[in-house]
N, C-alpha and C positions, 0 to 999 in steps of 0.2 A: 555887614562887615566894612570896617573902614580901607580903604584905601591905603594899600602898603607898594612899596618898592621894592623888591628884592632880586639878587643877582645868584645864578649857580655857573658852576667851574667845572671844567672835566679835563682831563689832560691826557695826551695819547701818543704813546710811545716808537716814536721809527728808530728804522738800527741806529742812526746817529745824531736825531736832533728828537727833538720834542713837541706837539703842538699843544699850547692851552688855550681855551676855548672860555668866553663868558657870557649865559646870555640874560640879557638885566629884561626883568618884565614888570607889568603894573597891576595886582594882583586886587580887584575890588568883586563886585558879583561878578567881571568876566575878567581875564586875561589878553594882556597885549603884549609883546614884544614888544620892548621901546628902544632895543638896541642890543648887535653880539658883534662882539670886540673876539681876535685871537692876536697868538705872535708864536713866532717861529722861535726856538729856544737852542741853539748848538751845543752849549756845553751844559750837558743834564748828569747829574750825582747817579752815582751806583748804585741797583735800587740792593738795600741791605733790609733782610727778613727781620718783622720786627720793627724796621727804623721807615720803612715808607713814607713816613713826612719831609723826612731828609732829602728825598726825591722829587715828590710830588707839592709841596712848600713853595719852593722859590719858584716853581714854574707857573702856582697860581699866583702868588705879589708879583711876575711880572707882567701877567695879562689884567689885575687888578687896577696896575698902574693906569692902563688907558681908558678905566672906567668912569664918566664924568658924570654920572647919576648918585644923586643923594639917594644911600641906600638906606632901607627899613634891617634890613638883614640878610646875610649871604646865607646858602646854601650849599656843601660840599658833598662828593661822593664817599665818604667815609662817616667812622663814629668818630665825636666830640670829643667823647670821657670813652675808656674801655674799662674803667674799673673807677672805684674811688682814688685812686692814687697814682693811675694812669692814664696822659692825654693821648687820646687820636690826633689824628691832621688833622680835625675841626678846632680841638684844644692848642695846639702849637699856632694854629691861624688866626684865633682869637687874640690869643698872646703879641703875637707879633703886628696885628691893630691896634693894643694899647688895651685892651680890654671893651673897645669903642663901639663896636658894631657886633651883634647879634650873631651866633653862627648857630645853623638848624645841619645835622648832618644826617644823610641819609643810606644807611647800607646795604646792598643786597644779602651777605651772609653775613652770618653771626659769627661774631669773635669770640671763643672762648673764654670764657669769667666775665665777662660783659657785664654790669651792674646799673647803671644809668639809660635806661632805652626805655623806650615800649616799641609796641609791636605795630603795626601799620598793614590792616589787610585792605587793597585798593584791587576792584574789579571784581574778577570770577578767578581770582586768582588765591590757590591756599600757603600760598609762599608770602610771608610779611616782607614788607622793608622794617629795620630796625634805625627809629629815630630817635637822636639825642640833642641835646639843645646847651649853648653857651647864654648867658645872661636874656635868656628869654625860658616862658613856664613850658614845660618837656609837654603839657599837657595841648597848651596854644601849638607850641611848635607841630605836634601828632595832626591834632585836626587842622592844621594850615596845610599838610602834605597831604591827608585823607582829602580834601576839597579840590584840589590844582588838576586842571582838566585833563582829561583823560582817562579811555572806559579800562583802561588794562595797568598790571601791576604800577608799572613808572610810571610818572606825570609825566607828559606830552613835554612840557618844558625841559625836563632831565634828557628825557628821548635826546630831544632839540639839541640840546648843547655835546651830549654822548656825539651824535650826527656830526654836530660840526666841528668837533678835534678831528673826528677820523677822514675829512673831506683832504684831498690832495689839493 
C-alpha cells in the first residue's frame, strides 16, 4: 500500500461551546499519528433535524484551519451522499474545499434511503459502519477503513479523535 496522509474530525457538544477535534495520521503497512489539533468553538448553530451540517460544518473548517499536513484525504463521522440528490456533512465539506481533497465518511447508523454506501464489517462485530466516499472509488475508500488498526468495530484512529473532543 502506498503511503497516504489522512486526517479525521469529531466534534463534541457542551451546553454552550463546542469542541472539534482532528487527528491527522500516516496510513502505509502501519499507522502513526503525525499530529491532533482541536479548538474551542463559542458560538455553535442550532442543531436543526435534517440540516446537521449546519452545525457540525463550521466547527470542522475551524479546526481544519490549524491543520498544516498535506492531506491524501479527510475522514468524517457521517455519510457523504445520503441519496443521489442528497449530500451528507461529508458532501457540504467536500464542497466547501473546492472539490480539492477527498472525503471518505464513515457512519455508525443507517440513514434512511441511503443509496451510495457499502457496508463495512470490522472485528467480531455484526453491526457495519456505512461508508461513502467524495472524489475517491467507494470501493478504495471501504477497504481503506476495513484495514486501519484496530480489532473492534471503529478504527483505533476514529476511537482517538471521538476521545479527544470529549477530553475537558
Amino acid at each position: 500500500m502506498k503511503s497516504v496522509i489522512a486526517a479525521c474530525f469529531d466534534v463534541y457538544y457542551y451546553e454552550n461551546y463546542a469542541k472539534a477535534s482532528c487527528v491527522v495520521f500516516q496510513k502505509d503497512e502501519e499507522e502513526h499519528i503525525l499530529a491532533e489539533y482541536n479548538v474551542l468553538i463559542d458560538e455553535i448553530n442550532e442543531y436543526i433535524p435534517g440540516q446537521f451540517y449546519k452545525r457540525e460544518l463550521p466547527c470542522i473548517l475551524k479546526v481544519l484551519e490549524k491543520v498544516k499536513e498535506n492531506l491524501d484525504f479527510i475522514i468524517v463521522d457521517s455519510f457523504v451522499w445520503l441519496n443521489d440528490s442528497k449530500k451528507g456533512l461529508g458532501g457540504y465539506l467536500y464542497e466547501a474545499l473546492n472539490c480539492k481533497i477527498p472525503i471518505i465518511g464513515v457512519a455508525k447508523t443507517f440513514f434512511k434511503d441511503s443509496t451510495n454506501y457499502l457496508e463495512v464489517y470490522r472485528g467480531n462485530s455484526n453491526k457495519p459502519l456505512y461508508v461513502s466516499a467524495a472524489n475517491l472509488d467507494l470501493n478504495d475508500a471501504a477497504q481503506f477503513i476495513k484495514e486501519l488498526n484496530g480489532e473492534y468495530r471503529m478504527p483505533k484512529v476514529l476511537k482517538r479523535v471521538d476521545q479527544l473532543s470529549r477530553e475537558a
